[in-house]
MARGU-595248 format. One record per residue: x, y, z of N, C-alpha, C in turn; residue in one letter. Coordinates in steps of 0.1 Angstrom, whole numbers, padded with zeros to 4 digits, always signed. Layout:
! MARGU-595248
XYZXYZXYZa ...
This chain:
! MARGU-595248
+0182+0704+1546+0185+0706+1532+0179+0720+1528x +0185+0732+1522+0182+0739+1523+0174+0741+1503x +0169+0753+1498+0154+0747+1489+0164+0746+1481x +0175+0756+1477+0183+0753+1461+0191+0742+1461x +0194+0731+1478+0198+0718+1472+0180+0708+1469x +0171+0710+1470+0160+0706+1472+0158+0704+1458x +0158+0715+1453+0157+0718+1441+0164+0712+1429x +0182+0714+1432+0186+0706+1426+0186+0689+1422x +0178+0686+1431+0180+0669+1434+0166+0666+1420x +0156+0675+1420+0144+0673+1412+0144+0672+1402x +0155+0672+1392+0153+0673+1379+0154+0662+1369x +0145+0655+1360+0145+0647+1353+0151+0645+1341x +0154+0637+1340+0159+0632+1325+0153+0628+1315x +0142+0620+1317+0134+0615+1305+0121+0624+1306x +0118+0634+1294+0105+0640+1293+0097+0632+1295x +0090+0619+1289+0082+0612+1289+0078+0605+1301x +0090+0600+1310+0085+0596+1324+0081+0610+1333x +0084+0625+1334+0087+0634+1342+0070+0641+1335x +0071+0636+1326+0054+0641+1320+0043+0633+1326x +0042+0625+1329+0035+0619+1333+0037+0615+1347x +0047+0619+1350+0048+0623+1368+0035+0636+1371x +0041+0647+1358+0030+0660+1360+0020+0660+1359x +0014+0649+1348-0001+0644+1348-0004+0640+1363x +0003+0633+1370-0007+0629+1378+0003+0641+1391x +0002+0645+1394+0008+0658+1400-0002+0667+1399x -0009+0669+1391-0016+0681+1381-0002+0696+1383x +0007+0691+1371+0019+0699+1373+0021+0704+1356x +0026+0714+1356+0032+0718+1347+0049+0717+1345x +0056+0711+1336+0066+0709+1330+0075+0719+1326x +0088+0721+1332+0097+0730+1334+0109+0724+1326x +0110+0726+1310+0122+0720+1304+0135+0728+1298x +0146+0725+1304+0157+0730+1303+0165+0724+1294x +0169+0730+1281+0181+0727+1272+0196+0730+1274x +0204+0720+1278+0215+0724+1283+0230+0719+1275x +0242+0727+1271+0252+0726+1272+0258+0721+1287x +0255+0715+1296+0260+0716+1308+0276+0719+1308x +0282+0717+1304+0299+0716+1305+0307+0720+1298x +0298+0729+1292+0305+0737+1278+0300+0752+1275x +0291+0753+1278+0279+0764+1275+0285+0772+1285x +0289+0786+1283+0286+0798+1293+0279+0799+1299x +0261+0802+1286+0253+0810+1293+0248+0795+1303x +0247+0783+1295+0245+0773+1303+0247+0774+1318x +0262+0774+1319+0265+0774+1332+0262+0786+1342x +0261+0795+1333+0254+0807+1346+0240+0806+1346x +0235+0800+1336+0221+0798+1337+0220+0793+1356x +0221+0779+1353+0225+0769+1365+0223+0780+1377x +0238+0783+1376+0245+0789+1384+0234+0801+1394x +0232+0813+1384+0226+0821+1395+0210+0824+1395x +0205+0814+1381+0187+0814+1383+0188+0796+1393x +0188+0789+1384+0180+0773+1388+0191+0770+1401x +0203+0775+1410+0205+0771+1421+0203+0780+1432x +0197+0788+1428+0189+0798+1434+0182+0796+1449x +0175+0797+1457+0162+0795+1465+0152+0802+1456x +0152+0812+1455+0138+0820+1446+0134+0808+1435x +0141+0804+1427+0140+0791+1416+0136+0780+1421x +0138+0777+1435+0133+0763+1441+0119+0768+1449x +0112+0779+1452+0103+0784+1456+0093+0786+1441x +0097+0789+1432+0091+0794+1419+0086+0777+1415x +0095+0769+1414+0096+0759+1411+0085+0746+1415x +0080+0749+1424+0070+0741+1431+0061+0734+1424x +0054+0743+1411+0041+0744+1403+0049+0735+1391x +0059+0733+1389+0070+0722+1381+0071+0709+1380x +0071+0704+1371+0082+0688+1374+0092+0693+1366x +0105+0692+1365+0117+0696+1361+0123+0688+1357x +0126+0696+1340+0130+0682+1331+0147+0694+1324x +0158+0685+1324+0168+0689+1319+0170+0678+1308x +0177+0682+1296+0179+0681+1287+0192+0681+1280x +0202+0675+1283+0217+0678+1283+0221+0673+1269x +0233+0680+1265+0240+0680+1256+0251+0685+1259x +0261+0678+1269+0275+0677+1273+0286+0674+1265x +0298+0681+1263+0310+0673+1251+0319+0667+1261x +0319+0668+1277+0334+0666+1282+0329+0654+1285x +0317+0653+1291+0310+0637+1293+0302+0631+1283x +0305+0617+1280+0295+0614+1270+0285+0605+1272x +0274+0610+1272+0261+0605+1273+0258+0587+1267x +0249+0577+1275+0249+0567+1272+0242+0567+1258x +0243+0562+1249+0237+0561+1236+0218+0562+1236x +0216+0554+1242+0201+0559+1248+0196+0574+1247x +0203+0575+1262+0201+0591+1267+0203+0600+1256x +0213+0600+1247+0222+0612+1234+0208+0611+1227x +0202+0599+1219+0192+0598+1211+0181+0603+1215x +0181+0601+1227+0168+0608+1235+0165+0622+1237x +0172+0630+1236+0173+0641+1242+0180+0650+1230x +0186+0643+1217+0184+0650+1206+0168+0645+1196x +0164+0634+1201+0146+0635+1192+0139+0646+1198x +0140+0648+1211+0133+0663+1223+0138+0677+1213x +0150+0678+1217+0153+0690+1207+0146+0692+1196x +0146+0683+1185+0143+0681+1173+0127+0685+1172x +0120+0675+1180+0109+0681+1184+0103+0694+1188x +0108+0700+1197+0106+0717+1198+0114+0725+1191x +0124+0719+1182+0132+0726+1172+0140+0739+1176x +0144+0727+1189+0157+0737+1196+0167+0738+1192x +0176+0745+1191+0189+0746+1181+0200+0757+1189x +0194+0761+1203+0207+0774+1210+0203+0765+1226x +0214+0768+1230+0220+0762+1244+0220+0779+1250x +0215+0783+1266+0202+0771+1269+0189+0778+1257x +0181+0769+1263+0169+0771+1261+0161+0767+1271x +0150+0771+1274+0140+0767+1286+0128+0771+1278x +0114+0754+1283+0104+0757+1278+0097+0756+1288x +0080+0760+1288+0073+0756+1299+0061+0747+1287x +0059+0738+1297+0048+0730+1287+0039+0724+1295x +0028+0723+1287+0012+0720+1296+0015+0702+1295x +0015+0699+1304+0017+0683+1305+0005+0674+1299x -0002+0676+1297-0017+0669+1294-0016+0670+1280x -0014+0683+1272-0014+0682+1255+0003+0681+1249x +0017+0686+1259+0025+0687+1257+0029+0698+1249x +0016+0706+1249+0021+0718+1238+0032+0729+1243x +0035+0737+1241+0045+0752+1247+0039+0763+1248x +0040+0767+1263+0033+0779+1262+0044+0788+1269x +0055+0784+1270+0064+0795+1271+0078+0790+1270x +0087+0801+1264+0101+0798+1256+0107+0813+1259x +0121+0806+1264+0133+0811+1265+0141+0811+1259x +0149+0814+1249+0163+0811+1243+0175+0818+1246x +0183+0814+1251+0194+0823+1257+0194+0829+1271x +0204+0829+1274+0206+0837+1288+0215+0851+1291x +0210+0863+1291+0218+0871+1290+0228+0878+1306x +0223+0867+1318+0231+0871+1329+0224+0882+1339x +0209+0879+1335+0199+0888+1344+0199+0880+1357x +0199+0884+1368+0195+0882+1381+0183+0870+1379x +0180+0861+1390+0171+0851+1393+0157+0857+1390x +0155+0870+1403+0143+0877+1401+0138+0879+1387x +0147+0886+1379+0145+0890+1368+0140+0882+1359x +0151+0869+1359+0147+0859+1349+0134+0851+1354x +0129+0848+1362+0118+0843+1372+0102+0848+1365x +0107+0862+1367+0095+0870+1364+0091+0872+1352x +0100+0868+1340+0102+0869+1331+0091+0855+1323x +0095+0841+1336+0092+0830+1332+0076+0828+1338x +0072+0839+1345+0057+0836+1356+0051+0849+1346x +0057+0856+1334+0047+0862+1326+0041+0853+1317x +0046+0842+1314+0042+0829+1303+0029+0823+1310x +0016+0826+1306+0003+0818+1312-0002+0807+1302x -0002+0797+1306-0008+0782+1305-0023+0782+1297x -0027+0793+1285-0042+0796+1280-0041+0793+1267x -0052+0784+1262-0053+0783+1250-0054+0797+1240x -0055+0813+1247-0051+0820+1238-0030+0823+1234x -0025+0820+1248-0009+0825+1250-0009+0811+1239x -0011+0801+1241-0005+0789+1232-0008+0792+1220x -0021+0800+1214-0018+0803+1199-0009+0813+1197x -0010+0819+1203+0003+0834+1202+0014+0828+1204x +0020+0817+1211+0032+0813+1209+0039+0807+1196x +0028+0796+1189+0029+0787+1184+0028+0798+1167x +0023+0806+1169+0020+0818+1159+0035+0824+1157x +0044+0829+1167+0055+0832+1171+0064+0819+1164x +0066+0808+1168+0075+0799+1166+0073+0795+1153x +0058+0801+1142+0056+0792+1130+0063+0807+1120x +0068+0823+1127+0070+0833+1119+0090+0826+1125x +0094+0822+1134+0105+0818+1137+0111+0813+1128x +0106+0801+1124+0106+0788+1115+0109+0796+1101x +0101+0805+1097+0099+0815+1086+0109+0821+1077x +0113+0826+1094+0121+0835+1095+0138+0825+1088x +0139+0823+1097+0151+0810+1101+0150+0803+1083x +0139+0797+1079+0144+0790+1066+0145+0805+1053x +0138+0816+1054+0143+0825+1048+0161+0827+1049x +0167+0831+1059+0181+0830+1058+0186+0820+1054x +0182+0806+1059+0184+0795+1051+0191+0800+1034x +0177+0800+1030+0175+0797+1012+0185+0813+1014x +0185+0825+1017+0192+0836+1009+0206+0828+1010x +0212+0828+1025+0225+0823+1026+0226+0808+1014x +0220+0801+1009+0224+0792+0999+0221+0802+0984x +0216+0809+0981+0216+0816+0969+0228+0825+0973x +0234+0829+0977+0245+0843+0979+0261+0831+0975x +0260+0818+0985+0273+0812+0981+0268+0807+0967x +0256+0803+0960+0257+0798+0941+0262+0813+0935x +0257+0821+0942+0259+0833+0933+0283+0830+0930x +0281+0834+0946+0296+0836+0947+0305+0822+0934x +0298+0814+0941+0303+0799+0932+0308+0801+0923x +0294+0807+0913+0296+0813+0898+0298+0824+0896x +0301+0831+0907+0309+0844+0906+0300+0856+0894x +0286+0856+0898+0274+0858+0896+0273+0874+0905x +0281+0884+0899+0279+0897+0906+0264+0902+0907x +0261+0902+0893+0245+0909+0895+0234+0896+0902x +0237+0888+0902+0226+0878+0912+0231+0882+0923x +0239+0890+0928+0244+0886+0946+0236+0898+0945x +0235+0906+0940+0231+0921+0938+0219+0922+0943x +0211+0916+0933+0197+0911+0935+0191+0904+0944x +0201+0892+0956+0201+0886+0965+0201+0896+0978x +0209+0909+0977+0212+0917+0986+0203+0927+0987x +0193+0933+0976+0189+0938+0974+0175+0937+0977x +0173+0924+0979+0158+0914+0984+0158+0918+1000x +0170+0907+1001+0173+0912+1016+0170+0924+1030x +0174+0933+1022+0173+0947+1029+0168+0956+1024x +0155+0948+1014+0149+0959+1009+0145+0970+1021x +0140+0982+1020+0132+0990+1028+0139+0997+1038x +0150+0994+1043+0161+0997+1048+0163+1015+1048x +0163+1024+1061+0163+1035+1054+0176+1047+1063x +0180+1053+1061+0186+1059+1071+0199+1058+1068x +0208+1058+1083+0220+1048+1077+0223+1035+1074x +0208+1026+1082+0210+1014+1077+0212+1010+1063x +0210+1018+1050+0208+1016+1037+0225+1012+1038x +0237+1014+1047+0250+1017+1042+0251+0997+1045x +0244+0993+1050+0246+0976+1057+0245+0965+1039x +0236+0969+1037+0229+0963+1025+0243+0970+1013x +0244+0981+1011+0260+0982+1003+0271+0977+1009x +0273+0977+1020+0285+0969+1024+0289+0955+1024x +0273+0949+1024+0273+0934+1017+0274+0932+1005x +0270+0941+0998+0276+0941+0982+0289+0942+0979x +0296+0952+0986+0310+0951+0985+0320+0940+0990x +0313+0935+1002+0321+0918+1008+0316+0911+0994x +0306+0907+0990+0304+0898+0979+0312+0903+0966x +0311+0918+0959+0322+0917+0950+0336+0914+0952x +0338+0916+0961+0356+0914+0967+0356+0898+0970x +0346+0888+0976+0346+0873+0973+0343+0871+0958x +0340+0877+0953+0333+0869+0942+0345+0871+0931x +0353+0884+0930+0361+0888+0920+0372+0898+0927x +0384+0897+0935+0394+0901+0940+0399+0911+0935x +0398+0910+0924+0409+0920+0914+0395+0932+0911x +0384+0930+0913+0378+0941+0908+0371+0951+0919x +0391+0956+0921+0389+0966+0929+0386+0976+0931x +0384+0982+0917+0375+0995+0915+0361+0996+0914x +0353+0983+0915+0335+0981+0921+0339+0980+0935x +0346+0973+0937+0343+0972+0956+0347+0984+0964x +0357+0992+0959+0357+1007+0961+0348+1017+0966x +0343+1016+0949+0329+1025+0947+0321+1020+0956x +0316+1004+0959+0304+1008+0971+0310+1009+0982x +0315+1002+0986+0329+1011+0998+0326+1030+1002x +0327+1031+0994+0327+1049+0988+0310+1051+0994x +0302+1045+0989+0289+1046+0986+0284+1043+1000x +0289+1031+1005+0285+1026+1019+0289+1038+1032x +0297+1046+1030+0305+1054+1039+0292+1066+1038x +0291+1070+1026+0282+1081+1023+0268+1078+1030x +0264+1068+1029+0252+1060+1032+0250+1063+1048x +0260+1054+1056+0263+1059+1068+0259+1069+1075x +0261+1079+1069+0253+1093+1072+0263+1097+1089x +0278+1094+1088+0286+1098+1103+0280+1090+1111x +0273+1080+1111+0269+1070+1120+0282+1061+1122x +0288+1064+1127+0305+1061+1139+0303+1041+1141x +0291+1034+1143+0291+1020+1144+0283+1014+1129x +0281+1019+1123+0282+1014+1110+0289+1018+1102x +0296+1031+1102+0309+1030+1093+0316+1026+1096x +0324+1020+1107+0336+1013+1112+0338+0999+1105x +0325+0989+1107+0328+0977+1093+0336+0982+1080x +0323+0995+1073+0330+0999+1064+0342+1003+1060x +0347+1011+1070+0366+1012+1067+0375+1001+1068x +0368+0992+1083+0376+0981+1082+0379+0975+1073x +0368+0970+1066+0370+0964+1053+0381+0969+1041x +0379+0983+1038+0389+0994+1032+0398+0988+1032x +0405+0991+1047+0423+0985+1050+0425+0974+1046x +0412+0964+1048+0419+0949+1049+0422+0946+1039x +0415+0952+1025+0417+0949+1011+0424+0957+1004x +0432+0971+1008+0434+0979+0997+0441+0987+1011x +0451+0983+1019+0456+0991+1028+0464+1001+1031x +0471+1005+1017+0471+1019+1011+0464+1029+1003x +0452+1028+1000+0443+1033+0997+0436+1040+1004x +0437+1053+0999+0427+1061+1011+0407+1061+1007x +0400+1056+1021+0384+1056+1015+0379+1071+1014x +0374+1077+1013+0367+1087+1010+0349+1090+1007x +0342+1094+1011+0325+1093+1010+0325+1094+0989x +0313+1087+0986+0308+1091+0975+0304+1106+0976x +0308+1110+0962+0300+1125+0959+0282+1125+0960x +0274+1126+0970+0258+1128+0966+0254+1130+0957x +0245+1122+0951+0241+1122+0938+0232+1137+0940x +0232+1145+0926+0227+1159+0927+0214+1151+0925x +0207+1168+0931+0193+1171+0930+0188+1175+0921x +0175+1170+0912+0171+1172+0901+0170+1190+0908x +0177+1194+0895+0169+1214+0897+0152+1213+0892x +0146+1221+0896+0133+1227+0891+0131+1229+0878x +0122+1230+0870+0124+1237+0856+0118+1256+0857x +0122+1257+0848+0122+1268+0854+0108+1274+0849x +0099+1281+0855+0084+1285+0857+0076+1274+0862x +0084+1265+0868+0072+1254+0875+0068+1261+0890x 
């Protein structure tokens, strides 16, 4: 048998039995979140890290726990409940995901989300920089509590932006957009106008002479930056496809007085 079918045959289903295989193993816990049958990155995950040999060699210091969420097969009612309270628990929400976890406290001291189609080595090396130390586990957990932060911040804006739209509330989306991106500098400033103009054009159709002007304003903003003005025109055509866009005029520069 050669180590990537070795490998493959090792992987558990129930965290709770596969944890306590690790306890007495003295092993650390190797947990994989998976789309199996539906997921891209899922399946290349599989595919060119975890059926690897280098993954079945890396793998050793492991007990190996997969965590499925299949749509073509359906999971026995048990299993489905089981392995959405896990997710829930590490407040997994993207396919894959991979955690490493110290079997004894069950805490995380290393997270993966996503797979971008790096080589085995790559992704390997990636997962043997994550160390098992009561300092990396606060730095993690520090990490996952600015995530959480982060993630319900979009939350609450994206629910204030659709009451705004609801009530068709221009100067609140204003002020929503304006929170948002504050500090923004460069041509990024053209991102934060160009959300104001999607929101006046949802919010009020016909008031096509505001969504213009930041249109106008957003282009200027841009500063010839070629991948952020392209939304901006897009948008142009799709609303007003005989209309030509054109940059705002620069707002002038205060003159000097004169003897200062």
């Amino acid at each position: 048998m050669s180590a990537a079918a070795w490998a493959a045959e090792t992987w558990h289903v129930d965290l709770e039995v596969a944890r306590a295989l690790a306890i007495k193993e003295r092993k650390e816990l190797l947990v994989e979140f998976t789309g199996s049958d539906w997921s891209p990155g899922c399946i290349a995950l599989r595919k060119q890290v975890f059926d690897s040999d280098d993954f079945a060699r890396f793998a050793r210091r492991f007990v190996l726990v997969r965590v499925d969420f299949p749509r073509k097969t359906r999971l026995p009612e048990e299993a489905a409940n089981r392995n959405a309270s896990v997710a829930a628990t590490f407040a997994v929400a993207a396919y894959p995901t991979v955690l490493l976890l110290d079997a004894k406290s069950g805490e995380v001291f290393g997270r993966i989300a996503g797979y971008n189609g790096s080589a085995a080595a790559v992704y390997l090396a990636e997962l043997s920089a994550f160390q098992n130390t009561e300092t990396a586990r606060l730095s993690l957990r520090e990490a996952e509590r600015m995530r959480v932060m982060q993630h319900d911040e979009i939350v609450r804006n994206e629910r204030m932006i659709e009451e705004t739209i609801k009530n068709r509330d221009f100067p609140g989306a204003v002020a929503v957009i304006d929170e948002i991106y504050r500090g923004l500098k460069g041509p990024r400033r053209a991102i934060g106008t160009l959300n104001k103009a999607i929101l006046s054009h949802r919010i009020d159709p016909a008031a096509l002479d505001r969504t213009w002007s930041l249109l106008r304003q957003a282009l200027l903003e841009a500063e010839d930056d070629a991948d952020i003005a392209k939304p901006v025109v897009e948008l142009a055509r799709r609303i007003a496809p005989d209309r030509k866009l054109e940059k705002a005029k620069p707002a002038p520069k205060d003159k000097p007085e004169k003897g200062a």
